[in-house]
Structure formats: C-alpha cells, structure tokens
Biopython code that builds the backbone (N, CA, C, O; Angstrom):
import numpy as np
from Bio.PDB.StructureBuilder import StructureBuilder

atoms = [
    (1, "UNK", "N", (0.841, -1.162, 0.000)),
    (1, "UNK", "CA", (0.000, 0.000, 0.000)),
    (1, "UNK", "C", (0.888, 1.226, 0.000)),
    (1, "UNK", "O", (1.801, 1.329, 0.819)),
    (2, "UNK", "N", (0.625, 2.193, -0.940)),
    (2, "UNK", "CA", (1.286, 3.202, -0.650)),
    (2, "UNK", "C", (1.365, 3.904, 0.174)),
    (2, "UNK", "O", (0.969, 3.245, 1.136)),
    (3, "UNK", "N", (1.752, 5.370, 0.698)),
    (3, "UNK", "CA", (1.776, 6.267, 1.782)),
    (3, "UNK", "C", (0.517, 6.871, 1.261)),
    (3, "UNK", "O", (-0.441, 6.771, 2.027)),
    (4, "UNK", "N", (0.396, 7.220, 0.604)),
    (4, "UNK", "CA", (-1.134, 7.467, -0.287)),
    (4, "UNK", "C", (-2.822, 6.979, 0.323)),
    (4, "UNK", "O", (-3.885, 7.588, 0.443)),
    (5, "UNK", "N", (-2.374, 5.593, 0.601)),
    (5, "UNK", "CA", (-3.415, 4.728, -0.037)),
    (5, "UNK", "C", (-3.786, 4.616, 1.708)),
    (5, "UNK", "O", (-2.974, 4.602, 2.633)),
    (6, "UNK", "N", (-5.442, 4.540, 1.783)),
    (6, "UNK", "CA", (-5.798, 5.065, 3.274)),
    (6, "UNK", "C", (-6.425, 3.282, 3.210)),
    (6, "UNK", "O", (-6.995, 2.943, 2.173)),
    (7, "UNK", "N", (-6.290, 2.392, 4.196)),
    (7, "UNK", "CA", (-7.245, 0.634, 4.607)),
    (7, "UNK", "C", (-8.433, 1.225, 4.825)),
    (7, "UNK", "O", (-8.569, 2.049, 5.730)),
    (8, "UNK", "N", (-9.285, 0.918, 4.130)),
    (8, "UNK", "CA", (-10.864, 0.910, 4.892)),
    (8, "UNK", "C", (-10.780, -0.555, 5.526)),
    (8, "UNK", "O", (-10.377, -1.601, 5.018)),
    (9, "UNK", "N", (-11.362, -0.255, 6.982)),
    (9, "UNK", "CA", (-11.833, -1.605, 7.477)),
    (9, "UNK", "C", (-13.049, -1.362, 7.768)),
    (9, "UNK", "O", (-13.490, -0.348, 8.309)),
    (10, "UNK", "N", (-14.014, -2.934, 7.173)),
    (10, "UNK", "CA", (-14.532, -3.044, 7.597)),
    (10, "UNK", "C", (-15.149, -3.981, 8.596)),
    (10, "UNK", "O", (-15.013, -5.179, 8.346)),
    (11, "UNK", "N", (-15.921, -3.586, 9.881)),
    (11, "UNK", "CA", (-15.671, -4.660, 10.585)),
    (11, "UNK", "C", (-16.688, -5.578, 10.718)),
    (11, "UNK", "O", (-17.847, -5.171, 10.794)),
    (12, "UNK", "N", (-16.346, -7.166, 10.772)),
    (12, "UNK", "CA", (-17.461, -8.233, 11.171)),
    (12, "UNK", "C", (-17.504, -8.269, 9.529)),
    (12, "UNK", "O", (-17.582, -7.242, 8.855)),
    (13, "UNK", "N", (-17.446, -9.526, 9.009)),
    (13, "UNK", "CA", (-17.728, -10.487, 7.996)),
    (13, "UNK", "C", (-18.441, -11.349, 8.018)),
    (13, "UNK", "O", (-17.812, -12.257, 8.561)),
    (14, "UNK", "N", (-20.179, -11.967, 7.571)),
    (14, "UNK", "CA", (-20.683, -13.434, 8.625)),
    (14, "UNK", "C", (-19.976, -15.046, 7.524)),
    (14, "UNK", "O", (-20.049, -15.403, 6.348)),
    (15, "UNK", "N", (-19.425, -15.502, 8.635)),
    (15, "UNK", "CA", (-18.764, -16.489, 8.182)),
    (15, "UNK", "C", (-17.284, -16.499, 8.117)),
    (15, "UNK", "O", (-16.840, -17.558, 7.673)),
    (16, "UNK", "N", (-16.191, -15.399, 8.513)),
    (16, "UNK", "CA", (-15.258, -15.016, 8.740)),
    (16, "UNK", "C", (-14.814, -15.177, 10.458)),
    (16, "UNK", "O", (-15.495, -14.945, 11.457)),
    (17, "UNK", "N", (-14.125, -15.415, 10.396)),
    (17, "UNK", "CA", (-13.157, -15.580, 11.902)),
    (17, "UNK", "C", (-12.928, -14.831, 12.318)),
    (17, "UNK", "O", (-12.215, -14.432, 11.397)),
    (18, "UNK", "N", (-12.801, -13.600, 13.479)),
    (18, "UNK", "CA", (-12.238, -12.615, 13.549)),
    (18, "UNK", "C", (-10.421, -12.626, 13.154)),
    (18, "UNK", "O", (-9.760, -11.810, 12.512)),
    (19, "UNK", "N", (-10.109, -13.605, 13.681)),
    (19, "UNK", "CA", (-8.498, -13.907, 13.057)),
    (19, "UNK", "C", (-8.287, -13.698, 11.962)),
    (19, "UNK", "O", (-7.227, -13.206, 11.573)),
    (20, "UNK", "N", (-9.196, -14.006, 11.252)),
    (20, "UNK", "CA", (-9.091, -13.890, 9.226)),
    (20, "UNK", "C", (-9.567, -12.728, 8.794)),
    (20, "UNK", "O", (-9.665, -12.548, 7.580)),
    (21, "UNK", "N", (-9.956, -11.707, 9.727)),
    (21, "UNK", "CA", (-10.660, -10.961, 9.154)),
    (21, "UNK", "C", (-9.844, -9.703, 8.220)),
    (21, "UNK", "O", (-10.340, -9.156, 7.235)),
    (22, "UNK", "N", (-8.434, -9.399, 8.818)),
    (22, "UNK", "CA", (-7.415, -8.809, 7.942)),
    (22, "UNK", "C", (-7.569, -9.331, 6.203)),
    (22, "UNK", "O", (-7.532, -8.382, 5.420)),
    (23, "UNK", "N", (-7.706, -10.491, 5.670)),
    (23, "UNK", "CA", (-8.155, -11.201, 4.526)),
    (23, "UNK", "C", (-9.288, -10.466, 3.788)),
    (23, "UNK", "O", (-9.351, -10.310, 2.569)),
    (24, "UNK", "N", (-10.258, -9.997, 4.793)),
    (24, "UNK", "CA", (-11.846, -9.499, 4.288)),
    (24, "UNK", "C", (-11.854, -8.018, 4.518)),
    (24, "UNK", "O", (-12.468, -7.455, 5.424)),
    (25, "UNK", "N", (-11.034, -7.385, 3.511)),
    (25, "UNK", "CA", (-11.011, -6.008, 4.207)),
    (25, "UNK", "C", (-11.382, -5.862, 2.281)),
    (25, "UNK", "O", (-10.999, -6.751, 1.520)),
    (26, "UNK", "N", (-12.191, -4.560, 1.746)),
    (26, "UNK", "CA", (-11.216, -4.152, 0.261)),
    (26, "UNK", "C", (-10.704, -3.357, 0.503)),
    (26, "UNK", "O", (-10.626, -2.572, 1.447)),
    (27, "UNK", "N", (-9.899, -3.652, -1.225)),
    (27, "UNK", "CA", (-8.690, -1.783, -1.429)),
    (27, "UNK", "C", (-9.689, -0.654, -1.474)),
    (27, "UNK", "O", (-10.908, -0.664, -1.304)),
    (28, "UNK", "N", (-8.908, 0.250, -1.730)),
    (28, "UNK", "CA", (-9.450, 1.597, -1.432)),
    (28, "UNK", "C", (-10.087, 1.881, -3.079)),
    (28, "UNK", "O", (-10.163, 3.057, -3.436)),
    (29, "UNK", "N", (-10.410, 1.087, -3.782)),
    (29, "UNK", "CA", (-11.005, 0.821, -5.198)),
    (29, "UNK", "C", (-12.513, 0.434, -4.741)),
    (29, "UNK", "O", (-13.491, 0.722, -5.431)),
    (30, "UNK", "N", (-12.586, -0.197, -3.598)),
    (30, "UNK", "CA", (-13.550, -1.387, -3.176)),
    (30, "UNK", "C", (-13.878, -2.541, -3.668)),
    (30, "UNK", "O", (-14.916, -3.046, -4.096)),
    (31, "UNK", "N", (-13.030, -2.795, -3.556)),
    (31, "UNK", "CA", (-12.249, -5.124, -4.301)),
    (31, "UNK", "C", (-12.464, -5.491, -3.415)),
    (31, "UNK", "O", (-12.564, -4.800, -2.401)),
    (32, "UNK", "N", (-12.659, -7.052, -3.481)),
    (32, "UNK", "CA", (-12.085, -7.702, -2.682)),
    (32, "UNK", "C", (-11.218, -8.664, -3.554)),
    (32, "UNK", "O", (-11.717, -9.362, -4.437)),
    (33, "UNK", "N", (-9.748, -8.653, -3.218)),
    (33, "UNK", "CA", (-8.834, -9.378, -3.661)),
    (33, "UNK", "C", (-9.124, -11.246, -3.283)),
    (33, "UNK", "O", (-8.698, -11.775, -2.257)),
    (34, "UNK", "N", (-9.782, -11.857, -4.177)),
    (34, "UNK", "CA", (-10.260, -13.342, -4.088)),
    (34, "UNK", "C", (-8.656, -13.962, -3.309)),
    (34, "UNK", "O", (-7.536, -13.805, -3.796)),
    (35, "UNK", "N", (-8.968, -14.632, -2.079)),
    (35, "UNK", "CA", (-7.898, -15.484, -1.473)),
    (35, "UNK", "C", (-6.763, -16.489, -2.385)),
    (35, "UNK", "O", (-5.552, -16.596, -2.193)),
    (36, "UNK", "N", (-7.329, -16.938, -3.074)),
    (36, "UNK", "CA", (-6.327, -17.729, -4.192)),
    (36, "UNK", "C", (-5.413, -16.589, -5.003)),
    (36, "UNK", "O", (-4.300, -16.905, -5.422)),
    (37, "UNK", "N", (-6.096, -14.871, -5.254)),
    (37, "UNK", "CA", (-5.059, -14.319, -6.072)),
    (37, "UNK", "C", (-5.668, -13.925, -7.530)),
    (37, "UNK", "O", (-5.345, -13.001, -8.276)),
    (38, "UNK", "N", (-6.614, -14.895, -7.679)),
    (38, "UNK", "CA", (-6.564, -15.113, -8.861)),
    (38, "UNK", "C", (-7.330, -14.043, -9.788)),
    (38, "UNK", "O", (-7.104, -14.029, -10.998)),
    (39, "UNK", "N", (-8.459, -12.931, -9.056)),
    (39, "UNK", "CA", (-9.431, -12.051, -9.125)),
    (39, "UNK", "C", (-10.071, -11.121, -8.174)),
    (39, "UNK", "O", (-10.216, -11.395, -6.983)),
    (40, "UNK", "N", (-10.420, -10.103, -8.680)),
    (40, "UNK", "CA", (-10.533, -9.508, -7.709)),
    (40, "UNK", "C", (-12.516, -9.182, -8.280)),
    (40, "UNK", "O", (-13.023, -9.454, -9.368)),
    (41, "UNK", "N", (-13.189, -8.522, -7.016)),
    (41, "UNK", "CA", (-14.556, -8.429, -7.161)),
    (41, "UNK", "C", (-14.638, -7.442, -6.380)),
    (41, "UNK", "O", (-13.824, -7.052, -5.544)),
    (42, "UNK", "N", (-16.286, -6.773, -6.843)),
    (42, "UNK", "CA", (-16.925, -5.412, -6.178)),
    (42, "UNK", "C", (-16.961, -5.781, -4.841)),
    (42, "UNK", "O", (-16.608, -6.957, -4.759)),
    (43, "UNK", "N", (-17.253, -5.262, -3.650)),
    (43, "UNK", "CA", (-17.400, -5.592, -2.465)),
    (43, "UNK", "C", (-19.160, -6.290, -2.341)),
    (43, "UNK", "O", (-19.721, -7.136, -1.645)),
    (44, "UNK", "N", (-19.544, -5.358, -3.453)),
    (44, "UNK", "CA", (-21.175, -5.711, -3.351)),
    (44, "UNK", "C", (-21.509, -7.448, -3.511)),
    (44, "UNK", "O", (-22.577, -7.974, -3.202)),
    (45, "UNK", "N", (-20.348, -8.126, -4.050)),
    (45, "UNK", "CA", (-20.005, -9.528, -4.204)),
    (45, "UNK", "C", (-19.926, -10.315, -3.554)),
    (45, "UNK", "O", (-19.919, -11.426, -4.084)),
    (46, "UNK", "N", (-19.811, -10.246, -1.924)),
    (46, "UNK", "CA", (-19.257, -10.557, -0.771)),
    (46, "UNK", "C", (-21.124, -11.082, -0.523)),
    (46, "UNK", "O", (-22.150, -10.524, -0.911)),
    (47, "UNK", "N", (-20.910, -12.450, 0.335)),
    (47, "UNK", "CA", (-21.855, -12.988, 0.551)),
    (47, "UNK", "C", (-22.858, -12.465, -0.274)),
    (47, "UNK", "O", (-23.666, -11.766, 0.338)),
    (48, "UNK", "N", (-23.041, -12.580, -1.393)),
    (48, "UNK", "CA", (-24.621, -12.319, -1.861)),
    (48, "UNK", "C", (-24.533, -13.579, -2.812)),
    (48, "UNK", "O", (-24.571, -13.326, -4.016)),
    (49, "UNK", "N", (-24.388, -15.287, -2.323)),
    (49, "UNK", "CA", (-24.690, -16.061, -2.759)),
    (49, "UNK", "C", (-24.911, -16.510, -4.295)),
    (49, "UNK", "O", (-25.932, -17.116, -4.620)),
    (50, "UNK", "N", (-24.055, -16.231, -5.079)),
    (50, "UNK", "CA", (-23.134, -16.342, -5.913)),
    (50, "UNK", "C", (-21.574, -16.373, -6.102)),
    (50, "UNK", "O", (-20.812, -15.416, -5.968)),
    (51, "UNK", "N", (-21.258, -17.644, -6.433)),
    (51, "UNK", "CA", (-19.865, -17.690, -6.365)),
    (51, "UNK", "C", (-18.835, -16.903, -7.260)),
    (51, "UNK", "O", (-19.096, -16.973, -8.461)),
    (52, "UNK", "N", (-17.706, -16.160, -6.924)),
    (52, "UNK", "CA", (-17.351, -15.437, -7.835)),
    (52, "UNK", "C", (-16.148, -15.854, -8.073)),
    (52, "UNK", "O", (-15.531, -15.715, -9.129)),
    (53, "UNK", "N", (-15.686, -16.518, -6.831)),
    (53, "UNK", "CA", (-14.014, -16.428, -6.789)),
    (53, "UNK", "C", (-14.135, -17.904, -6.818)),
    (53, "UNK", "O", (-15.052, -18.540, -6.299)),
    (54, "UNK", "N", (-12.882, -18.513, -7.631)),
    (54, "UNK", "CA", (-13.039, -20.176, -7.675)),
    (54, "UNK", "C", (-12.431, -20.788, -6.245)),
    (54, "UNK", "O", (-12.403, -21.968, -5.896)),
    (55, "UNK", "N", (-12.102, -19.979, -5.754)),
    (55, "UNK", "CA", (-11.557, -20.780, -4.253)),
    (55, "UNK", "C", (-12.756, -20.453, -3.180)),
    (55, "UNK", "O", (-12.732, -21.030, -2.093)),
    (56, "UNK", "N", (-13.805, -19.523, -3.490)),
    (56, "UNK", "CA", (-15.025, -19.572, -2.569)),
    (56, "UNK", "C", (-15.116, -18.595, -1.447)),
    (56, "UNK", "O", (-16.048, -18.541, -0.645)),
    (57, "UNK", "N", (-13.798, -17.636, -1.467)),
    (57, "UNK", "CA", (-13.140, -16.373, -0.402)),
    (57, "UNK", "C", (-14.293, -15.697, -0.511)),
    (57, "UNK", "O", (-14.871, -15.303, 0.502)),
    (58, "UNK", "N", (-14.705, -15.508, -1.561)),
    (58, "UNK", "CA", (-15.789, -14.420, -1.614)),
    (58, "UNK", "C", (-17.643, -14.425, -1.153)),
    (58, "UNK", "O", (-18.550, -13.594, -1.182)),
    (59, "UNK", "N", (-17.483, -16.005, -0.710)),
    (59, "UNK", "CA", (-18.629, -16.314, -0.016)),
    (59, "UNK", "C", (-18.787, -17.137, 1.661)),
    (59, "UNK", "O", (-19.500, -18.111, 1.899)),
    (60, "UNK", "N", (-18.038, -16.518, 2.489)),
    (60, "UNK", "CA", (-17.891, -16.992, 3.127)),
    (60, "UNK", "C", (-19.297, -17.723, 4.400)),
    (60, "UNK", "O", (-19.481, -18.774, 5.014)),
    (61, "UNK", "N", (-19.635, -17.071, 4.319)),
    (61, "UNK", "CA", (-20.882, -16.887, 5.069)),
    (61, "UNK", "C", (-22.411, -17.568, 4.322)),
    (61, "UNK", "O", (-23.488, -17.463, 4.907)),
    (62, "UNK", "N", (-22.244, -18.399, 2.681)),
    (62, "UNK", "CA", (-23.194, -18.592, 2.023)),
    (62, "UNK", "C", (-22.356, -20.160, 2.144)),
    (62, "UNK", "O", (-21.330, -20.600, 2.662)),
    (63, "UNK", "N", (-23.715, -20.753, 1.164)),
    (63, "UNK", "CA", (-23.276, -22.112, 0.878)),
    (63, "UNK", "C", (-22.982, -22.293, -0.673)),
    (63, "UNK", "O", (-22.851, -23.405, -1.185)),
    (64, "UNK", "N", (-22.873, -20.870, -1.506)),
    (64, "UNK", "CA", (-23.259, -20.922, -2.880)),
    (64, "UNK", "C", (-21.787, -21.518, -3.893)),
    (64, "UNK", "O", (-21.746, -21.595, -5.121)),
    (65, "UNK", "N", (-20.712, -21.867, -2.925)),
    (65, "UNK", "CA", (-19.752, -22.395, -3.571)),
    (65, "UNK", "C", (-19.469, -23.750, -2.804)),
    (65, "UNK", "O", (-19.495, -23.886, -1.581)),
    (66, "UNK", "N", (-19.100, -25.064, -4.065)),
    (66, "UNK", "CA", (-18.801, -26.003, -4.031)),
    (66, "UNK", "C", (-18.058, -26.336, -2.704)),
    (66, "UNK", "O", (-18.473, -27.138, -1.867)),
    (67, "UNK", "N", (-16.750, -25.521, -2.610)),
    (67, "UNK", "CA", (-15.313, -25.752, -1.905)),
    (67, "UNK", "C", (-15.612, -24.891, -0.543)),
    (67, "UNK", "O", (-14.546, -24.567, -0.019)),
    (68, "UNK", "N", (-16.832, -24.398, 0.225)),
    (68, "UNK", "CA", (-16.921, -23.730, 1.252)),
    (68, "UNK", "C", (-17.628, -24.928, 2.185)),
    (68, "UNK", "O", (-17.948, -26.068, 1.845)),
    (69, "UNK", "N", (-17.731, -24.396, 3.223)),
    (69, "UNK", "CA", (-18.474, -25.043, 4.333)),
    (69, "UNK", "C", (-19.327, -24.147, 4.885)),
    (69, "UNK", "O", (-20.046, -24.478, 5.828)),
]
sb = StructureBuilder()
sb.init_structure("model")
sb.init_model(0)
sb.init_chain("A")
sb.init_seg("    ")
for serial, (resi, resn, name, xyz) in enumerate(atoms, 1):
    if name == "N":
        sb.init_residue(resn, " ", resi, " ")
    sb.init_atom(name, np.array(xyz, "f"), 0.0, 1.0, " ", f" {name:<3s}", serial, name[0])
structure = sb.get_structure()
C-alpha cells in the first residue's frame, strides 16, 4: 500500500473468523482481492450467494460455492 493509499476496514464479515478478518477487508477501489489471487470483485459480491471467486473467499458466510463449508 502506498503512503497514499488510506485501509478501509470493515468490521465483522458473517462467516469469517475474527483472526481472518485482515483477509476481508477491500482496497481503497472497493475489491475484494479473491484469497487464491486469482481475481478480484466489487465488495457488493461478498456474501450475496453467488460464487465469484473459484476458491469460494468471496462467499464466506453462504453455501453458494462447491469448496466452502
């Protein structure tokens, strides 16, 4: 992050750990950088039960991906 670039946090994720929750933050774009790397998504993406990210980061709290619990 640059000297520039301000973290929005936001807090409480449902289905997130508080430990993990550094993971569930977006950039200051409002992404969320998918856990595998591989893509990034609107924040509006985040639990709304559609899978976006193939590793399932982006639904934590849904059942809408294969590879989640």
């Amino acid at each position: 992050m640059s000297p520039n670039e301000e973290k929005i946090f936001i807090p409480g994720m449902l289905g997130v750990a508080p430990s993990d929750m550094a993971n569930y933050q977006p950039n200051p774009m409002g992404l969320f950088a998918c856990l595998d790397g591989e893509m990034r998504v609107g924040w509006a993406s985040m639990n709304d039960d559609f899978c976006d990210c193939s590793d399932g980061s982006d639904e934590p709290g849904t059942g809408a991906c294969p590879n989640t619990r």
